[in-house]
C-alpha positions in Angstrom: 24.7 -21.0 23.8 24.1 -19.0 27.0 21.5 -16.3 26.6 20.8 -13.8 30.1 17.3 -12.7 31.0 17.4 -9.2 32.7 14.4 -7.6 34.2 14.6 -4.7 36.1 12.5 -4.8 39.4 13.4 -3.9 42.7 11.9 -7.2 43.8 15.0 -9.3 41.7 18.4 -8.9 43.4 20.3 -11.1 40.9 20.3 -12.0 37.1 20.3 -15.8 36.6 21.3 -17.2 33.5 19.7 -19.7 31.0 21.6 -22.0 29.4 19.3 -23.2 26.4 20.5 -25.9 23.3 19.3 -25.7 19.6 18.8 -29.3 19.1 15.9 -29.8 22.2 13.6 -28.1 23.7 14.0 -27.4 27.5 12.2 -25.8 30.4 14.3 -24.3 33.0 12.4 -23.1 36.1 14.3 -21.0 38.8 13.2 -19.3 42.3 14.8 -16.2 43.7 14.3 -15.0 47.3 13.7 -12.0 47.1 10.7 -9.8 49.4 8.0 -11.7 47.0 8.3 -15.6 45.9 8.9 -14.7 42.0 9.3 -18.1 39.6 10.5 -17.2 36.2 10.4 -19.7 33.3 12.0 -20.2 30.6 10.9 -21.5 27.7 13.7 -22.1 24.6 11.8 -23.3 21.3 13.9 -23.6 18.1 11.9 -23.6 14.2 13.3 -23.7 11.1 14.3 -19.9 10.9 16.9 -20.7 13.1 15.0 -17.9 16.1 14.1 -18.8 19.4 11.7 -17.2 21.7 12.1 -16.5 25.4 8.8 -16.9 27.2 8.8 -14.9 30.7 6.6 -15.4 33.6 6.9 -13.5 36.7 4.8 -14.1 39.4 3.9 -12.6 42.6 2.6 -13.5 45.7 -0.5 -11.9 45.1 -2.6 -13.1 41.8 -3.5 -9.7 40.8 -0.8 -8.6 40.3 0.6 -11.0 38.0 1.9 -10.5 34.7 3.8 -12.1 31.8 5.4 -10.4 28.6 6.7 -12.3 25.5 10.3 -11.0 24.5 11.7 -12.2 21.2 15.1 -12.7 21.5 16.8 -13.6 18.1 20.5 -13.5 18.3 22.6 -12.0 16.0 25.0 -14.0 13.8 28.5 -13.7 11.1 28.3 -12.7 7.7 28.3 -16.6 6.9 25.4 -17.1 8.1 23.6 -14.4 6.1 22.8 -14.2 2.7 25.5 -12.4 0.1 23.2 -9.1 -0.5 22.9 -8.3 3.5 27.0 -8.4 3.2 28.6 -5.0 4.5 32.2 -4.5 3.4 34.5 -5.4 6.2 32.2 -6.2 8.6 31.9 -9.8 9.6 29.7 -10.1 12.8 26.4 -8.6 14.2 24.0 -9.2 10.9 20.6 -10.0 12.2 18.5 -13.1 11.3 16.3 -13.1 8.7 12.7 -14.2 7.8 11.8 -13.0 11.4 8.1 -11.0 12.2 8.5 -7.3 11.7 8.1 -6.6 15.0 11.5 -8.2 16.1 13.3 -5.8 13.6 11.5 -2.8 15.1 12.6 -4.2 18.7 16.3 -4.6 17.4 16.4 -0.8 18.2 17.3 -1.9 21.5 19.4 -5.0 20.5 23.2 -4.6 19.7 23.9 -5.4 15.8 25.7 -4.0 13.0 22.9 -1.7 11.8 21.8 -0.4 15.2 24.1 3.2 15.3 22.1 3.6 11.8 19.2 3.8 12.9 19.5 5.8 16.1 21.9 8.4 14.1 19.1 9.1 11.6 16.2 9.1 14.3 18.5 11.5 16.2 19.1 13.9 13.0 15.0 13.6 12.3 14.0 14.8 16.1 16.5 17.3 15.5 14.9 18.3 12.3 11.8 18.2 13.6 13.0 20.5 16.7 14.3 22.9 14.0 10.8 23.2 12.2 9.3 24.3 15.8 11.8 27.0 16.3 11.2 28.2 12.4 7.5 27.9 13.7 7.9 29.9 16.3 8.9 32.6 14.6 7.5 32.5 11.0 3.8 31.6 9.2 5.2 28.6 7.7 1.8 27.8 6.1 0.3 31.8 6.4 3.0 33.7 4.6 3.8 32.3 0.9 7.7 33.7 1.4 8.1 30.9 4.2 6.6 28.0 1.8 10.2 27.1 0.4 10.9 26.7 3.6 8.1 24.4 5.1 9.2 22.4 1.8 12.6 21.6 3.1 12.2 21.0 6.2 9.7 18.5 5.4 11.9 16.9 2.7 14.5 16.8 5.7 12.4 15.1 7.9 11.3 12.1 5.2 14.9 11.5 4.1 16.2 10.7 7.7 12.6 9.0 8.2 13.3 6.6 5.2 16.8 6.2 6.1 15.7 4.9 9.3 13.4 3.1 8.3 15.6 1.5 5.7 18.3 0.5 8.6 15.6 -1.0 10.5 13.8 -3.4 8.3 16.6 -4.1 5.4 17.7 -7.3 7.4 14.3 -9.2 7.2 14.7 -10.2 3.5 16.4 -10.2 0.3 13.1 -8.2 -1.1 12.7 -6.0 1.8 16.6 -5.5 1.7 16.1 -4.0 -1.7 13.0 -2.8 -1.3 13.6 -0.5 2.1 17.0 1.1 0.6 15.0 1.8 -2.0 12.8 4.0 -0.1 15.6 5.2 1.7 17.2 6.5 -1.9 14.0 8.4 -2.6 14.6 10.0 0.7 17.5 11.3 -0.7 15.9 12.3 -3.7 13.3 13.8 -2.1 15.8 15.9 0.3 17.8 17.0 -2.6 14.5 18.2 -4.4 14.2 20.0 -0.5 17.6 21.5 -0.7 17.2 23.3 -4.3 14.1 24.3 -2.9 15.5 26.2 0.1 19.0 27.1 -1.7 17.4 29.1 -5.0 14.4 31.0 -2.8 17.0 32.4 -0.2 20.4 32.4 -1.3 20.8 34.0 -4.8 21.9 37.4 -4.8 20.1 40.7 -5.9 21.1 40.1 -9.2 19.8 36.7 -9.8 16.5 37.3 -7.8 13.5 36.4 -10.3 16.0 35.1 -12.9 15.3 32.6 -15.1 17.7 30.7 -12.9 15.8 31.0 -9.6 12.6 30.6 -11.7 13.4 27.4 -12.9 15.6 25.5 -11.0 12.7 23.7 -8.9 11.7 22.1 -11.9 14.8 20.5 -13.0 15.4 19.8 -9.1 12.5 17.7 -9.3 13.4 15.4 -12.4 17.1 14.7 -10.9 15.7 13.7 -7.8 13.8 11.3 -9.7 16.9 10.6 -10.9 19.2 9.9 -8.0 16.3 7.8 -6.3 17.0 5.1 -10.3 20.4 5.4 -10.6 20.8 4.6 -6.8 18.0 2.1 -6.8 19.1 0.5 -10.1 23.0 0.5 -8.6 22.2 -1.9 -6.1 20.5 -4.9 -8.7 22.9 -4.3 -12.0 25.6 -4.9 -10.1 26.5 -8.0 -7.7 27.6 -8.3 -4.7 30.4 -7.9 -3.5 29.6 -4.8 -5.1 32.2 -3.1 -7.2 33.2 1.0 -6.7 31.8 1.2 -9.9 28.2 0.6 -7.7 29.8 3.8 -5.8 30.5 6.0 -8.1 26.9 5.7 -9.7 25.3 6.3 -6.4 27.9 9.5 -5.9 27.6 10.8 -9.3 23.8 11.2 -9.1 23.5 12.4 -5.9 26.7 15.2 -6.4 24.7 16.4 -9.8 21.8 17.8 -7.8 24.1 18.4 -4.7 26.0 21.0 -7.5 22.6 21.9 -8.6 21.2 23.2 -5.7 24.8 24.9 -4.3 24.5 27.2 -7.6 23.5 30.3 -5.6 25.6 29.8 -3.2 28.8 29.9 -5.3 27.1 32.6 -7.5 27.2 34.9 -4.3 30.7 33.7 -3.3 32.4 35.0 -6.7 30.6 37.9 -6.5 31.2 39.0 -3.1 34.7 37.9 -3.1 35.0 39.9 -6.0 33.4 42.7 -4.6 35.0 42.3 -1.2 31.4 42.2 0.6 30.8 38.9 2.9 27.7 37.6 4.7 27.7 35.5 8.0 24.7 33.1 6.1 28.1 31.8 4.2 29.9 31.2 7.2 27.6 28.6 7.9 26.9 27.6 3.7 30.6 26.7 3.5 31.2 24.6 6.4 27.7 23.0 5.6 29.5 21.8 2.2 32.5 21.0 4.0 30.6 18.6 5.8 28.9 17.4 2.6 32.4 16.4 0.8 33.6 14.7 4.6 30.1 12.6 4.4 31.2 11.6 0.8 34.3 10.4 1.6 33.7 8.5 4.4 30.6 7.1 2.1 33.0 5.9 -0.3 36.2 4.8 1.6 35.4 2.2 4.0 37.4 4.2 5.9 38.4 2.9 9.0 36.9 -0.7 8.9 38.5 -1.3 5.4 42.0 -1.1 7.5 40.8 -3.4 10.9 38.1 -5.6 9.4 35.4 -6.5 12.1 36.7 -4.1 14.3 34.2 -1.6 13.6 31.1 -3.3 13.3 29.1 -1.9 16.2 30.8 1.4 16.5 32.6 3.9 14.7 31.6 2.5 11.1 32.3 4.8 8.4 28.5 5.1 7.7 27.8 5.6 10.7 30.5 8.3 10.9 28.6 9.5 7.3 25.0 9.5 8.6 26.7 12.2 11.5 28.3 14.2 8.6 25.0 14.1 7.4 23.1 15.9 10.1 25.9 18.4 10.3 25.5 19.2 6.9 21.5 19.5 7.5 21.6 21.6 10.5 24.7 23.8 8.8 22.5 24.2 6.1 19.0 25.6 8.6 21.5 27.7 9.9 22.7 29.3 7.3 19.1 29.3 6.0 18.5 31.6 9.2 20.9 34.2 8.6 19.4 34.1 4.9 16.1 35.0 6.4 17.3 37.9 8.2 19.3 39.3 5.0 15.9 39.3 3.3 13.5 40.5 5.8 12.9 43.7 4.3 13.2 42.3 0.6 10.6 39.5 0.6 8.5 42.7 -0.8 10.3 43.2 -3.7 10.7 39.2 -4.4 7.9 37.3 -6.2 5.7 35.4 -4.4 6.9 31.8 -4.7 3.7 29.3 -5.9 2.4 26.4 -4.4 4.2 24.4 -7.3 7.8 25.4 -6.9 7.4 25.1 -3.2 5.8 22.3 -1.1 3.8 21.0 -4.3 6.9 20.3 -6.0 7.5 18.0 -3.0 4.3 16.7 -3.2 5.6 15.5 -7.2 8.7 14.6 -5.8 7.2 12.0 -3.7 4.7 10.5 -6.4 7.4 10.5 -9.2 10.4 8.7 -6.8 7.5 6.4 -5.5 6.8 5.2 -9.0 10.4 4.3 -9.8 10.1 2.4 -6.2 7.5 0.5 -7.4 8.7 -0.1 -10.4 12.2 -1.4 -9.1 10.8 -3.1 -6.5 8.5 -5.5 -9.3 11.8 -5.6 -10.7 13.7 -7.3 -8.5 10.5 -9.3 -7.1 10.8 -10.6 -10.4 14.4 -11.3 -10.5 14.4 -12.8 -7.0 11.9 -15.3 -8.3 13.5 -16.4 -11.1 16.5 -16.9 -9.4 14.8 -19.2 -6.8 13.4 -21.0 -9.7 16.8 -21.8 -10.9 17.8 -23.3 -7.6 
């Protein structure tokens, strides 16, 4: 195997390469001329994890100024070499290693693998979120006025779904457990943002007619109990079935999170019929449709495989239909804060008129969110703790 140490300095003017062997241990010590007399060595040690460990020291001409890092290097390997549960349909290189310290999964950020578009693409759609919430800041009492608390509720149910997802895409590689386990957590994200989204959709977007309806009154509520939902049924999708997972697995996972998907577009489509009907328009559905157009592209490409299912291992670093999903995905977030906007501006002079939403069917509703969708992570997670160990006992 031939592994390259880069380190940027001005004082370097070449890379030299290592060439290190998994059956000894070696030392390989080079010089390079360069305006200071820098030795770097390299130190290759192989366990039983199957990682090795590049040990760095550079050092200067002047003792103060030396200094030595530690960079785990742990390359990444085929979908042989991984175990059946880390599997990802039509991809066949770029897995990570498991069993390695957390920190090396947190430094695989920066290392080229078949998960590493998945976790930038959901950091990228949380700082965008996140920029979003300043501007709505900026311009509103998100804490201060009680009309604005549906909306400090979504955006933080935004934030912690593309926070778990990340976090999901990150760690999932380390073990069977934490494989389960993190896209666990990143289901409840889900949850949680669809809790978010009824949230937002049924205090802004209902028309005249249905404001203070039993509808609007209630649909926080029910919200909150099928976001429990979607984080089970997603959650319990991924140990009743085996891999190599069946669509069935799928479908589950779509079904529950379509039902509160449907729930929460109610006042949307309400105010569609009617104004069609009536032949009135808004611009806030300009930006309501194309945010569920977006919504049904993310599902397909969720579902399909689509375009790795046609050129397997083609697609395993770039241009993955999730990672193609996890884009429709921000589109359909920041469709839906800008439609959200426009909302905001249709009711500025009717928040008066409106009832005052409560701490409960606003941010507190998240709060129950979280509690109720980190119980049934708990829960699954014992359960498949459970079921991990009694498989091992069996081998």
């Amino acid at each position: 195997m031939v592994a390259s140490l880069f380190y940027n300095s001005r004082d370097i003017s070449m890379v030299d390469y290592c060439c290190v062997s998994y059956n000894n241990l070696i030392l390989l010590k080079w010089s390079i001329s360069t305006s200071y007399t820098r030795r770097a060595e390299c130190v290759k040690s192989y366990d039983h994890a199957h990682t090795f460990k590049l040990y760095v020291t550079l050092e200067t001409g002047k003792q103060s100024d030396s200094d030595s890092m530690l960079v785990s290097l742990v390359p990444t390997t085929s979908r042989k070499s991984v175990p059946e549960v880390f599997h990802l349909s039509h991809v066949e290189t770029g897995f990570r290693t498991p069993h390695q310290p957390w920190s090396y999964y947190v430094y695989s950020f920066f290392q080229k693998h078949n998960e590493c578009l998945n976790c930038w693409t959901h950091l990228l759609g949380m700082c965008m979120a996140l920029n979003r919430a300043t501007e709505f800041a900026q311009n509103h009492s998100l804490l201060g006025d009680p009309h604005m608390w549906p909306l400090t509720a979504g955006l933080i149910t935004m934030v912690l779904m593309y926070l778990c997802s990340t976090i999901a895409h990150c760690f999932s590689n380390r073990s069977e457990l934490v494989h389960y386990t993190a896209f666990m957590i990143d289901y409840a994200g889900i949850g949680l943002f669809g809790v978010g989204s009824v949230i937002l959709h049924h205090h802004y977007c209902h028309d005249d007619a249905w404001v203070n309806s039993w509808l609007q009154t209630n649909a926080v509520v029910v919200s909150v109990v099928m976001g429990m939902l979607v984080c089970l049924c997603c959650s319990a999708s991924s140990f009743l079935y085996e891999p190599p997972y069946p669509f069935a697995r799928t479908l589950l996972q779509i079904s529950a999170v379509v039902t509160i998907y449907l729930w929460n577009s109610v006042p949307i489509v309400l105010r569609l019929f009617q104004y069609l009907g009536a032949g009135l328009w808004h611009s806030s559905l300009d930006h309501h449709i194309q945010q569920m157009i977006w919504f049904a592209v993310a599902g397909f490409f969720f579902s399909s495989d689509i375009p790795q299912r046609f050129f397997p291992g083609k697609f395993d670093f770039l241009g993955h239909s999730h990672q193609i999903f996890h884009l429709c995905i921000i589109m359909v977030t920041e469709k839906q804060l800008d439609g959200i906007t426009h909302e905001l501006e249709r009711l500025g002079t009717k928040f008066a008129t409106m009832a005052l939403p409560t701490f409960w069917n606003s941010i507190g509703a998240v709060i129950l969110a979280i509690i109720f969708n980190g119980i049934v992570v708990v829960f699954c997670h014992i359960y498949v703790r459970d079921m991990l160990a009694k498989e091992k006992k069996k081998d």
